[in-house]
mmCIF file as Biopython writes it, N, C-alpha, C and O atoms, coordinates in Angstrom:
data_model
#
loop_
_atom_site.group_PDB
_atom_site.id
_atom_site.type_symbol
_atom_site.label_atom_id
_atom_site.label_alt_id
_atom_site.label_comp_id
_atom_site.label_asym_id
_atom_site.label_entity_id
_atom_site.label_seq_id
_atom_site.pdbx_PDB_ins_code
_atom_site.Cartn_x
_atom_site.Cartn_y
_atom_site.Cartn_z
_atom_site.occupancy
_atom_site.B_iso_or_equiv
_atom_site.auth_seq_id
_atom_site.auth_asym_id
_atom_site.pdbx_PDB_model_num
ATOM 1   N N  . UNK A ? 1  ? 0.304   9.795   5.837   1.0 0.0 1  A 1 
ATOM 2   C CA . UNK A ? 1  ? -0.389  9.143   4.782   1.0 0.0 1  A 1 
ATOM 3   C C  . UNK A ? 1  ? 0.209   9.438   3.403   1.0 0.0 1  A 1 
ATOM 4   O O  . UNK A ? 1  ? 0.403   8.594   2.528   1.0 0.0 1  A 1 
ATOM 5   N N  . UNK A ? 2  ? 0.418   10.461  3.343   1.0 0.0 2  A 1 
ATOM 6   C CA . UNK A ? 2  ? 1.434   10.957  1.797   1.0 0.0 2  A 1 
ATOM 7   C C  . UNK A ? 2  ? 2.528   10.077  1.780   1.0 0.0 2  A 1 
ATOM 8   O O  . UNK A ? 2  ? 2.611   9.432   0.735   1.0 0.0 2  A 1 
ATOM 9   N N  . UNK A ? 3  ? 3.330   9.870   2.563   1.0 0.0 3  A 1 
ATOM 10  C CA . UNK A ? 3  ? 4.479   9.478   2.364   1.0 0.0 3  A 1 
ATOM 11  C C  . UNK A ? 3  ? 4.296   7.684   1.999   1.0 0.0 3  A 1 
ATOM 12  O O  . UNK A ? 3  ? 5.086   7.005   1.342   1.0 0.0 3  A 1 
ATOM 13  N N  . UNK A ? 4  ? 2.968   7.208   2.675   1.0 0.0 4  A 1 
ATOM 14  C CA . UNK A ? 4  ? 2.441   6.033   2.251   1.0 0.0 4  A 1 
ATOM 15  C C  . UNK A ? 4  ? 2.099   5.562   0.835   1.0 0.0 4  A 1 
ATOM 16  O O  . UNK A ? 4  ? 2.559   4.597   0.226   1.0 0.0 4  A 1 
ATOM 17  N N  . UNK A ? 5  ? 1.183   6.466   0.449   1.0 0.0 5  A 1 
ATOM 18  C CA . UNK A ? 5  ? 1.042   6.711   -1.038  1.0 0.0 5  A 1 
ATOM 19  C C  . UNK A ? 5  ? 1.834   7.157   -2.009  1.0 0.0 5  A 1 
ATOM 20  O O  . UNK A ? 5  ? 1.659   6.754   -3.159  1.0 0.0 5  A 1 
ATOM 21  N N  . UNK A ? 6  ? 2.979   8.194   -1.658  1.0 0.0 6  A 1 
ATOM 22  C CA . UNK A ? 6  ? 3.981   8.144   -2.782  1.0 0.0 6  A 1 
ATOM 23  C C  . UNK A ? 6  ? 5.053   6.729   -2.683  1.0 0.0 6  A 1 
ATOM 24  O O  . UNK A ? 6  ? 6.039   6.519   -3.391  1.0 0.0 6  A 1 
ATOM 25  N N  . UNK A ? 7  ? 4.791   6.312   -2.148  1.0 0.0 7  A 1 
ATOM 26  C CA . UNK A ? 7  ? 5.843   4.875   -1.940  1.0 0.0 7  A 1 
ATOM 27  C C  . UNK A ? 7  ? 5.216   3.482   -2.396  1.0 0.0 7  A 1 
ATOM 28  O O  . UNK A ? 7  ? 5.750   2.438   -2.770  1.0 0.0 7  A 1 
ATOM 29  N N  . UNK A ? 8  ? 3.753   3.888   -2.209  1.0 0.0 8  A 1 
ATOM 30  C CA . UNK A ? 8  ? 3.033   2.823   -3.241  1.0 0.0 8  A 1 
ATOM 31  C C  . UNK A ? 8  ? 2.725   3.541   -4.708  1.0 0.0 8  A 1 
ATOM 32  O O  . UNK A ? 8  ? 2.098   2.776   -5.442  1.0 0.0 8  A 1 
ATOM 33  N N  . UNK A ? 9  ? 3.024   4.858   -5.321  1.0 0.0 9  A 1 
ATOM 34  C CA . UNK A ? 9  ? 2.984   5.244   -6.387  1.0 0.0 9  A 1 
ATOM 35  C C  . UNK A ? 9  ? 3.870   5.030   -7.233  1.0 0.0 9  A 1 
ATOM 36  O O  . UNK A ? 9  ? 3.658   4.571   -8.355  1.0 0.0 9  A 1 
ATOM 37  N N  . UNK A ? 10 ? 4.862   5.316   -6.817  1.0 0.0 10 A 1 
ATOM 38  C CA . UNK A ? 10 ? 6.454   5.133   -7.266  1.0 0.0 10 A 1 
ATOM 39  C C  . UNK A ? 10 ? 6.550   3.678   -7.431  1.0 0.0 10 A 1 
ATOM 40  O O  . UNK A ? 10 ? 7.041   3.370   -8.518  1.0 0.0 10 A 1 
ATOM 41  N N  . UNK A ? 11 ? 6.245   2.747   -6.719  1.0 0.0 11 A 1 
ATOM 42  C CA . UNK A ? 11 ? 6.409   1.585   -6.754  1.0 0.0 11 A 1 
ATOM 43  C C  . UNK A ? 11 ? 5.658   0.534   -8.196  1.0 0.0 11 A 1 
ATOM 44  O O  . UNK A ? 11 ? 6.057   -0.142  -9.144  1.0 0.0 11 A 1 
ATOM 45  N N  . UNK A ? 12 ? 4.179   1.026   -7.477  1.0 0.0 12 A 1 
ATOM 46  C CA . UNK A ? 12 ? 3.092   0.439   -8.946  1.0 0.0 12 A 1 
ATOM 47  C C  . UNK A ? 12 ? 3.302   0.978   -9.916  1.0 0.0 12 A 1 
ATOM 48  O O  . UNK A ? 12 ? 2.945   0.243   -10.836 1.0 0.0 12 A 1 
ATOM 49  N N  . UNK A ? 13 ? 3.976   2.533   -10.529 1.0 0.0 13 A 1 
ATOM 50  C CA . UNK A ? 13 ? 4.367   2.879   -11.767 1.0 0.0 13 A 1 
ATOM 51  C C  . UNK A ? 13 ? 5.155   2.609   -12.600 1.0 0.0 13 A 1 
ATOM 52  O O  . UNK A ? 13 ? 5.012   2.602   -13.823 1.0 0.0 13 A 1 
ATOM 53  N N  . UNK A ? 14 ? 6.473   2.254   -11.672 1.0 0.0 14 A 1 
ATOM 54  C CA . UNK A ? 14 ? 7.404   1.615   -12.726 1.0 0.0 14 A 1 
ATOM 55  C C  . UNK A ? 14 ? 7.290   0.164   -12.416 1.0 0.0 14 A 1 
ATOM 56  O O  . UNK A ? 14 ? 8.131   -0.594  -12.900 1.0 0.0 14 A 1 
ATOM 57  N N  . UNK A ? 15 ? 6.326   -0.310  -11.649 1.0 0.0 15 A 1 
ATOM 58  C CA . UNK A ? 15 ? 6.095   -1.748  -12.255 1.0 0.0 15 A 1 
ATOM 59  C C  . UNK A ? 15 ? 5.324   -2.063  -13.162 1.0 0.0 15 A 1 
ATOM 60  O O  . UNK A ? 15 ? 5.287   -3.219  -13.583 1.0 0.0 15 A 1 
ATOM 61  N N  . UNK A ? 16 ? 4.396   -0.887  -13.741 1.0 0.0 16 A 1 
ATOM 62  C CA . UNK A ? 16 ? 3.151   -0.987  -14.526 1.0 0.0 16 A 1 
ATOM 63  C C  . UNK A ? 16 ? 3.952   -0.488  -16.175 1.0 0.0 16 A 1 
ATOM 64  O O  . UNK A ? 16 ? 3.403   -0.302  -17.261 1.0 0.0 16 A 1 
ATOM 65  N N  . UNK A ? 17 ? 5.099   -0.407  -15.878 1.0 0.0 17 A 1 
ATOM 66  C CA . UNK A ? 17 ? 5.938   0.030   -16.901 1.0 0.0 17 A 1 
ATOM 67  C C  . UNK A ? 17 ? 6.247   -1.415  -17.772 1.0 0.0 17 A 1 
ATOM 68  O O  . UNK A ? 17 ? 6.271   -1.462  -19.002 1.0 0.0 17 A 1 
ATOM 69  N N  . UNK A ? 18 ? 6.443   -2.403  -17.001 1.0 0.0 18 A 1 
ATOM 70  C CA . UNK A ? 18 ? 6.859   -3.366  -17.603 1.0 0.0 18 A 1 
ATOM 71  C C  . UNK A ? 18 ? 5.516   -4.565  -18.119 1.0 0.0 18 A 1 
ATOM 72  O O  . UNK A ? 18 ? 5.730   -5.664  -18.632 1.0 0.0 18 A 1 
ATOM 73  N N  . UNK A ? 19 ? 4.129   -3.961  -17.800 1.0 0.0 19 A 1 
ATOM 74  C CA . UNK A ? 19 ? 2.776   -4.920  -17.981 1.0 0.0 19 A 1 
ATOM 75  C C  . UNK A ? 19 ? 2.947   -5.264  -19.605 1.0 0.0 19 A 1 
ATOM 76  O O  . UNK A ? 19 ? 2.961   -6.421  -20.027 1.0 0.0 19 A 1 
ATOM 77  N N  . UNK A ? 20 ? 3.117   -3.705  -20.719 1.0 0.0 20 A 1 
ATOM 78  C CA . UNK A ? 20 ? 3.632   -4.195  -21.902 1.0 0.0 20 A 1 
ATOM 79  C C  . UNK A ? 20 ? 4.545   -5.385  -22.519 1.0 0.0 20 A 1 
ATOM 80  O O  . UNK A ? 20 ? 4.560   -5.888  -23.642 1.0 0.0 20 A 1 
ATOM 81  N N  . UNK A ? 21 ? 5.369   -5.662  -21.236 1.0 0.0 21 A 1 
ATOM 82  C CA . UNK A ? 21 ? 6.225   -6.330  -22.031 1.0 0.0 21 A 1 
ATOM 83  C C  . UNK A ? 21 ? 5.922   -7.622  -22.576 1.0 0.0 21 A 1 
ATOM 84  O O  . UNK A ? 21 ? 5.002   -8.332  -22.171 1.0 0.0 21 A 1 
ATOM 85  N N  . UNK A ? 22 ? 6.867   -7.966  -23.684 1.0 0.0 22 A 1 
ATOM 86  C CA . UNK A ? 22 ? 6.089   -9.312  -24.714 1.0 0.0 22 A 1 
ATOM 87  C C  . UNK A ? 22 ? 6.604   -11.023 -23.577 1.0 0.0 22 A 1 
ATOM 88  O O  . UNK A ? 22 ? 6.131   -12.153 -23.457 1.0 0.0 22 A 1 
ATOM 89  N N  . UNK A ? 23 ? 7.911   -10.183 -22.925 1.0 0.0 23 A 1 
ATOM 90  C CA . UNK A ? 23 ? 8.415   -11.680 -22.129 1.0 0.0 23 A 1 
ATOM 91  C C  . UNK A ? 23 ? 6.926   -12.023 -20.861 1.0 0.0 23 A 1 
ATOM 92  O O  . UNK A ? 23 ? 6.305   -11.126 -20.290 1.0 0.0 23 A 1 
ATOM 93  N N  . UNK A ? 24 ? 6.777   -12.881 -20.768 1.0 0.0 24 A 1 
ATOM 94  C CA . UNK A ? 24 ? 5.813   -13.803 -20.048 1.0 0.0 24 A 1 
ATOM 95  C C  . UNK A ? 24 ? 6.166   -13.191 -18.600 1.0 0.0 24 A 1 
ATOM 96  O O  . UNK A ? 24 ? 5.589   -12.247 -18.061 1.0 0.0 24 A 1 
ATOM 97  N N  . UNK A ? 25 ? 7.220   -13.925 -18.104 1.0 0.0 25 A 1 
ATOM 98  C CA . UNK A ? 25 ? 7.573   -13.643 -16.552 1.0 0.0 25 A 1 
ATOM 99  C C  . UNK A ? 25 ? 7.587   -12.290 -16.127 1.0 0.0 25 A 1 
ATOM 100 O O  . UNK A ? 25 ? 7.116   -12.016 -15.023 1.0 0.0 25 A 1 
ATOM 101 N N  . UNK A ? 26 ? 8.298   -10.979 -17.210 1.0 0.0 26 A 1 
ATOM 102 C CA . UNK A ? 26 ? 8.183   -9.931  -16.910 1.0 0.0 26 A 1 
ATOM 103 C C  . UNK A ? 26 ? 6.867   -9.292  -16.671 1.0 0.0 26 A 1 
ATOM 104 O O  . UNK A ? 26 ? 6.895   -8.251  -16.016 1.0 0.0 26 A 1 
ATOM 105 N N  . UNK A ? 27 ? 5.698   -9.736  -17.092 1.0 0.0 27 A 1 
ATOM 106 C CA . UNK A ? 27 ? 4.225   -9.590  -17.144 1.0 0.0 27 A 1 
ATOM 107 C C  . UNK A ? 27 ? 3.711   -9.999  -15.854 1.0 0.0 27 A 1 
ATOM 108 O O  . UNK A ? 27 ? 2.699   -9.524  -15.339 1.0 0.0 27 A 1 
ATOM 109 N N  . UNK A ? 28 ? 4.423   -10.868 -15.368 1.0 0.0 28 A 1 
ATOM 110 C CA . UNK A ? 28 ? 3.668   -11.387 -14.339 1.0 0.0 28 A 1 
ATOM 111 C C  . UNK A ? 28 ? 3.880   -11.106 -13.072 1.0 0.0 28 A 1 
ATOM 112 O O  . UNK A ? 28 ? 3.108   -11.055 -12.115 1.0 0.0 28 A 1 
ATOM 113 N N  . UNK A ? 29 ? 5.216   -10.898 -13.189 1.0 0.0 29 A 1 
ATOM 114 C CA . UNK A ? 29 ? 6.360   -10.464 -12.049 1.0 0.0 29 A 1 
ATOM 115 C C  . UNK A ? 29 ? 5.610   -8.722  -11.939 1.0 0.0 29 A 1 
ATOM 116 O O  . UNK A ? 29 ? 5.542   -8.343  -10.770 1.0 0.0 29 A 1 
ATOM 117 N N  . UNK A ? 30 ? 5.269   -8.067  -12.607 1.0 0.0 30 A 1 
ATOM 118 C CA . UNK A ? 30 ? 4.596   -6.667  -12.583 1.0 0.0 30 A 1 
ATOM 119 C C  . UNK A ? 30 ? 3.244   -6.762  -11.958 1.0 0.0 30 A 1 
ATOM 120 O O  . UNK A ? 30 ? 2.872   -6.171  -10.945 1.0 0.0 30 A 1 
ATOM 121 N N  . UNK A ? 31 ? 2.613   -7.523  -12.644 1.0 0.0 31 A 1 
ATOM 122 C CA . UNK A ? 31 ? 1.240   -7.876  -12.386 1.0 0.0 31 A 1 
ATOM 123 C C  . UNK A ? 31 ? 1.055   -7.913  -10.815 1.0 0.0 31 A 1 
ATOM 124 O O  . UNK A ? 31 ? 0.116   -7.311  -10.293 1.0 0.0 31 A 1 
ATOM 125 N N  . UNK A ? 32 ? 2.106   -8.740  -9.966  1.0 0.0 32 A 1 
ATOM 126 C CA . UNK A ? 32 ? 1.987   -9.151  -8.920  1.0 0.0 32 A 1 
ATOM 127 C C  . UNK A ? 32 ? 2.508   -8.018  -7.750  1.0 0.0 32 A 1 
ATOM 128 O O  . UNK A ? 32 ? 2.269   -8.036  -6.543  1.0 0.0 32 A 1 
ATOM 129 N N  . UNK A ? 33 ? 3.367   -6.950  -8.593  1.0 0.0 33 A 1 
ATOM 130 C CA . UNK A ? 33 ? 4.080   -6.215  -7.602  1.0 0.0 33 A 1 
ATOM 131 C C  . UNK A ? 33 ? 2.297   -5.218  -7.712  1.0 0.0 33 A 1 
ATOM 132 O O  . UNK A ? 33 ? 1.752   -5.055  -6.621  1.0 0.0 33 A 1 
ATOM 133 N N  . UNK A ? 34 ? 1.749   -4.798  -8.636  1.0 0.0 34 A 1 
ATOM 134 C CA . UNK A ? 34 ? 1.310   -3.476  -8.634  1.0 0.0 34 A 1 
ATOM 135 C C  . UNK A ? 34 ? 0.082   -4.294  -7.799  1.0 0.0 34 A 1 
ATOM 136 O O  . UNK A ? 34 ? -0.184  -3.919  -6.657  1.0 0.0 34 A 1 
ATOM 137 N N  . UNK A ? 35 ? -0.592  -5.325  -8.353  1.0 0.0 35 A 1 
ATOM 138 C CA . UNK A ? 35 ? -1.742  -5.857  -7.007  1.0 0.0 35 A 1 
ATOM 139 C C  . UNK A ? 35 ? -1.226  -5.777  -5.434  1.0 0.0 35 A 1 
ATOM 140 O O  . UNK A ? 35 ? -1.804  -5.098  -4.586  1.0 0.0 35 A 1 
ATOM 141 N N  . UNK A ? 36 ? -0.021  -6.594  -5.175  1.0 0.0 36 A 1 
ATOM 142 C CA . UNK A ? 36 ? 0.092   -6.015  -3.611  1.0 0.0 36 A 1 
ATOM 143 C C  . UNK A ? 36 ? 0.723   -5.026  -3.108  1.0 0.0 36 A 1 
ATOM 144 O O  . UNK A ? 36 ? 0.956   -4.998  -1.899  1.0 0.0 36 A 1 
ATOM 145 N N  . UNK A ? 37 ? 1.131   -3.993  -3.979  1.0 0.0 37 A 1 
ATOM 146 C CA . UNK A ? 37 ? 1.160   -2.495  -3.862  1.0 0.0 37 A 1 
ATOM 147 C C  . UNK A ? 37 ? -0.220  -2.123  -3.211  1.0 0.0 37 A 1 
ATOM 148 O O  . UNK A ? 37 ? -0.533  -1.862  -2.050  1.0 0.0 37 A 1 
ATOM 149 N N  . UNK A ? 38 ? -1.176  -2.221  -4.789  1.0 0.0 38 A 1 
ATOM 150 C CA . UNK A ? 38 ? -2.186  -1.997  -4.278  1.0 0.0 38 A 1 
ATOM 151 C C  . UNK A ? 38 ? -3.406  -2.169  -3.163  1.0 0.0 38 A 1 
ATOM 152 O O  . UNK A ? 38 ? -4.258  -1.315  -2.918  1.0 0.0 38 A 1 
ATOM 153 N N  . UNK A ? 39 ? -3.302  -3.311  -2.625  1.0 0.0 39 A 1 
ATOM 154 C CA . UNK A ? 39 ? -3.981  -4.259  -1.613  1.0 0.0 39 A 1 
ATOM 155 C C  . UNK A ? 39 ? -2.887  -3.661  -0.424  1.0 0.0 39 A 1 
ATOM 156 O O  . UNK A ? 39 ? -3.608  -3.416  0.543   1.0 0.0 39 A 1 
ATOM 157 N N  . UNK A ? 40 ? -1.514  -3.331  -0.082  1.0 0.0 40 A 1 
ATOM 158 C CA . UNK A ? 40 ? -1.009  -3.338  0.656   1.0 0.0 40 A 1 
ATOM 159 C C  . UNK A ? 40 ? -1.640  -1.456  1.002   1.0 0.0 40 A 1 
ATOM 160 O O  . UNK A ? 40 ? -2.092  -1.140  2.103   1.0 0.0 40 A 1 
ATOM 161 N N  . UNK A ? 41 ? -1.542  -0.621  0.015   1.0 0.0 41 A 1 
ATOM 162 C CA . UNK A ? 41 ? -1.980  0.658   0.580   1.0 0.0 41 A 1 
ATOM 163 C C  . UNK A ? 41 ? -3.251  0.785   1.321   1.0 0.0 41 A 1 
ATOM 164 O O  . UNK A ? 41 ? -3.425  1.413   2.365   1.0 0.0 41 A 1 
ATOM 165 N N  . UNK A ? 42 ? -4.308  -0.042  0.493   1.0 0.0 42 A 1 
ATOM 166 C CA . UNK A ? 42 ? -5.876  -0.459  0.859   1.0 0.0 42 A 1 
ATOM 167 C C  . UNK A ? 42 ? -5.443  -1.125  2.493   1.0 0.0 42 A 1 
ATOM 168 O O  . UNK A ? 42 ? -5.691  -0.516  3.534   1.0 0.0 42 A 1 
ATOM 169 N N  . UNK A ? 43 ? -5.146  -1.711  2.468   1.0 0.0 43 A 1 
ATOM 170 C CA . UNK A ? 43 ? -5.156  -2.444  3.859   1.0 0.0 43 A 1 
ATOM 171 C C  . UNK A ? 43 ? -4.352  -1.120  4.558   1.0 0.0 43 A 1 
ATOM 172 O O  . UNK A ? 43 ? -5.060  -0.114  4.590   1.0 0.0 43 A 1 
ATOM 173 N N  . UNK A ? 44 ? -3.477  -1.016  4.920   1.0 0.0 44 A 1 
ATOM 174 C CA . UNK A ? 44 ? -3.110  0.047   5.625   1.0 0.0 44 A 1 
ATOM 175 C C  . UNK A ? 44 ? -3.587  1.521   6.069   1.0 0.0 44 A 1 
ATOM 176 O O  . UNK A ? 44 ? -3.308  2.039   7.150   1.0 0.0 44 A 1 
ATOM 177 N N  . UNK A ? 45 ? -4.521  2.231   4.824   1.0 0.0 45 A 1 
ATOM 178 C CA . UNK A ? 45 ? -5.389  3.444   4.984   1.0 0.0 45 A 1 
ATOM 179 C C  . UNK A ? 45 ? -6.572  2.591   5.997   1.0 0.0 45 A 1 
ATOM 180 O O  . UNK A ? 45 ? -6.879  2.806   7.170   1.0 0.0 45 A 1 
ATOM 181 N N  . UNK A ? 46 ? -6.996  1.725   5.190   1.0 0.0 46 A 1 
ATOM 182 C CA . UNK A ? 46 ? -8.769  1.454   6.031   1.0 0.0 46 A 1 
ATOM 183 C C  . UNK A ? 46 ? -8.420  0.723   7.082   1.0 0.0 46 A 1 
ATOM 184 O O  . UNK A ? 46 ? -8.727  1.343   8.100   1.0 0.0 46 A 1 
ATOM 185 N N  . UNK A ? 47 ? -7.687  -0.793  7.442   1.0 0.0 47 A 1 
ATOM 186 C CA . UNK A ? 47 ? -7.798  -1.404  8.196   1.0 0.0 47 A 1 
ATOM 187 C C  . UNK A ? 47 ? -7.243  -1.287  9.367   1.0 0.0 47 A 1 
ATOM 188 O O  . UNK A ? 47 ? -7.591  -1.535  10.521  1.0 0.0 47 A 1 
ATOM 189 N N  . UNK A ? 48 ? -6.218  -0.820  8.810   1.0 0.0 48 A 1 
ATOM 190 C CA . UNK A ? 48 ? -4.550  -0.380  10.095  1.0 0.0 48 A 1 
ATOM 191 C C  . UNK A ? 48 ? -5.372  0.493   10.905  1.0 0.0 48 A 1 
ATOM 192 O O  . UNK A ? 48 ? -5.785  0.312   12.050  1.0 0.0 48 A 1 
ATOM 193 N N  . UNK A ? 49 ? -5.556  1.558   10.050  1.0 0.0 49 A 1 
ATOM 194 C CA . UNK A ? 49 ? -6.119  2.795   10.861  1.0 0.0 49 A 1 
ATOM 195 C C  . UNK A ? 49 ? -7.807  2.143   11.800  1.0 0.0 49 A 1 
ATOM 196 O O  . UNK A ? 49 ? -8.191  2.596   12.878  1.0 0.0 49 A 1 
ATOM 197 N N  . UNK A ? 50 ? -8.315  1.350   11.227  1.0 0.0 50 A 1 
ATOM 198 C CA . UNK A ? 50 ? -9.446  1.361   12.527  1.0 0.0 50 A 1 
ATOM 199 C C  . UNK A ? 50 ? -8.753  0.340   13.509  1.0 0.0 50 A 1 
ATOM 200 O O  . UNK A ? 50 ? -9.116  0.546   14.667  1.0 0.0 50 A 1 
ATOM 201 N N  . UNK A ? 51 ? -8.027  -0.506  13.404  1.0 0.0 51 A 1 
ATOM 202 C CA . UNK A ? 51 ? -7.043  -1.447  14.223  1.0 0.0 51 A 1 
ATOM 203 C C  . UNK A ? 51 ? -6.979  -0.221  14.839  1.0 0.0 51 A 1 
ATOM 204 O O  . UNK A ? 51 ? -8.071  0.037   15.346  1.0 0.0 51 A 1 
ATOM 205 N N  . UNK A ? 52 ? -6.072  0.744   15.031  1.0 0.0 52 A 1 
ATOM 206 C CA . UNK A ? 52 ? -5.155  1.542   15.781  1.0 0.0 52 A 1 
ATOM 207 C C  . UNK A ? 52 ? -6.319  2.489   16.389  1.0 0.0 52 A 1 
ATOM 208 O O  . UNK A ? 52 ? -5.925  2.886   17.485  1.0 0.0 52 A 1 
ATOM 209 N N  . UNK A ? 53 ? -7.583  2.993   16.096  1.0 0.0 53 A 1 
ATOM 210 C CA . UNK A ? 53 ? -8.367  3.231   16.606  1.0 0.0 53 A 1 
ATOM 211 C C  . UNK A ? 53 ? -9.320  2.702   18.023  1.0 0.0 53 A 1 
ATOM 212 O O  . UNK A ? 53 ? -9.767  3.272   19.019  1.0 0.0 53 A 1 
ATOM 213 N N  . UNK A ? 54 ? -9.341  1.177   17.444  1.0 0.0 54 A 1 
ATOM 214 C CA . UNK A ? 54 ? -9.710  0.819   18.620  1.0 0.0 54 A 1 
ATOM 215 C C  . UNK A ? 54 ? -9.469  -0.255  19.609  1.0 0.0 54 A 1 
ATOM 216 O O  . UNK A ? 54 ? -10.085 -0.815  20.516  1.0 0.0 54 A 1 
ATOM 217 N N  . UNK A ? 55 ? -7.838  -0.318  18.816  1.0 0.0 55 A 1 
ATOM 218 C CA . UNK A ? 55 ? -6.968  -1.444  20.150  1.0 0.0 55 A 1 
ATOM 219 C C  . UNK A ? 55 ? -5.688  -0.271  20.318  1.0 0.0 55 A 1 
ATOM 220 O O  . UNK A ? 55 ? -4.736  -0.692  20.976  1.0 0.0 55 A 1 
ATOM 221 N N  . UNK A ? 56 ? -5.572  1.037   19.839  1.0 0.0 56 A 1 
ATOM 222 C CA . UNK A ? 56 ? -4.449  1.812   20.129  1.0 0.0 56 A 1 
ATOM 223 C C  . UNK A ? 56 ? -3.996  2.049   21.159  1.0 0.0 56 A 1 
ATOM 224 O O  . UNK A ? 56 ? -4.289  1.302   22.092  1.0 0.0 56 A 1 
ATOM 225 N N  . UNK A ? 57 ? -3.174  3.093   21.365  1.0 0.0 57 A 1 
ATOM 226 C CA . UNK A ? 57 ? -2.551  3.604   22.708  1.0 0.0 57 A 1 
ATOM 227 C C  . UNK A ? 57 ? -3.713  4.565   23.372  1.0 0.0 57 A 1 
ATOM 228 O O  . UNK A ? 57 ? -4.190  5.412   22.617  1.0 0.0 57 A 1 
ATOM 229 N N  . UNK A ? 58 ? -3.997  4.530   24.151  1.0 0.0 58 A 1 
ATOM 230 C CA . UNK A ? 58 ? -5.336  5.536   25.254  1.0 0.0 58 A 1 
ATOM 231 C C  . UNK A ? 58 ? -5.093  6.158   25.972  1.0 0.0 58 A 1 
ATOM 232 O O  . UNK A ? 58 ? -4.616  5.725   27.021  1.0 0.0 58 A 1 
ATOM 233 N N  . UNK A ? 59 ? -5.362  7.859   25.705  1.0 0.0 59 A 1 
ATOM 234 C CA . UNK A ? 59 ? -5.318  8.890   26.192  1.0 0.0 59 A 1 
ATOM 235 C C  . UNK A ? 59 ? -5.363  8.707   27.950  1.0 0.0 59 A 1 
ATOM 236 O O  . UNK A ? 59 ? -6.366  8.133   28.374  1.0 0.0 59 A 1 
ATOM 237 N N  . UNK A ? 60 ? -4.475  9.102   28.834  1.0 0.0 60 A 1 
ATOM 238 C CA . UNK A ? 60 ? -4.630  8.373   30.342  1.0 0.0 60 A 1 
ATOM 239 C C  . UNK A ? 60 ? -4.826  10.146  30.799  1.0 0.0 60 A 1 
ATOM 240 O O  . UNK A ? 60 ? -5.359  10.306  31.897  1.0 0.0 60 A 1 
ATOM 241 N N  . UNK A ? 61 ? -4.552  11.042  30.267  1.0 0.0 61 A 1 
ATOM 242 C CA . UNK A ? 61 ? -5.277  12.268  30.842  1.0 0.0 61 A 1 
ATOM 243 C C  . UNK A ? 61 ? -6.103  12.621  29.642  1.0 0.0 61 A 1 
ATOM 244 O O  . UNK A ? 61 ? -6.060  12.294  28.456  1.0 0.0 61 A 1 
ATOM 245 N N  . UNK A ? 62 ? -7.211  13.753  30.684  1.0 0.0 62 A 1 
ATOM 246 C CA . UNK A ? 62 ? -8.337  13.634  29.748  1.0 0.0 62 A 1 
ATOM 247 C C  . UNK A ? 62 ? -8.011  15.289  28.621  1.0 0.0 62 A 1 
ATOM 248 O O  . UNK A ? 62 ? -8.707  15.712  27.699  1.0 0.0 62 A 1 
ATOM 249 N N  . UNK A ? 63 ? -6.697  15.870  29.199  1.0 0.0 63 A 1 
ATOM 250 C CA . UNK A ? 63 ? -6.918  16.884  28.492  1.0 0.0 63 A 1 
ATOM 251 C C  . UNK A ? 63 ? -5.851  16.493  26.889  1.0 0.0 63 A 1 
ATOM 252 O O  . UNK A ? 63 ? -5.474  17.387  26.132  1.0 0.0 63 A 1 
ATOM 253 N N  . UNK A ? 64 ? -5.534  14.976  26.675  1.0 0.0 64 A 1 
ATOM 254 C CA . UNK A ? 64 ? -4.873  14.838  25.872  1.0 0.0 64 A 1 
ATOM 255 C C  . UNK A ? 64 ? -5.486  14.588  24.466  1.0 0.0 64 A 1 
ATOM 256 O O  . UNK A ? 64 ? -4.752  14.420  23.493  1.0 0.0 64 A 1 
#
């Protein structure tokens, strides 16, 4: 999970670097990376993980 979140940190920060800027496209082009940064970590912590919970791979001995 760390390695998930520093890769969406690193990512949304220096895109949130450029939200200042006065050019139009550069604003928007940021705007769009740090939302599906963000939506992409959200989906992956909550959804992935109950996906993989309860369509995952299944323990076939019981002492596993």
């Amino acid at each position: 999970g760390i390695s998930i979140f520093v890769g969406m940190f690193t990512t949304a920060s220096s895109s949130a670097l450029l939200i200042p800027s006065s050019l139009v496209p550069f604003k928007k082009f940021a705007m769009i990376i740090v939302c599906t940064s963000g939506v992409a970590f959200l989906t992956t912590m909550l959804f992935f993980g109950a996906l993989m919970h309860l369509f995952g791979p299944q323990a076939t001995d019981p002492r596993d």
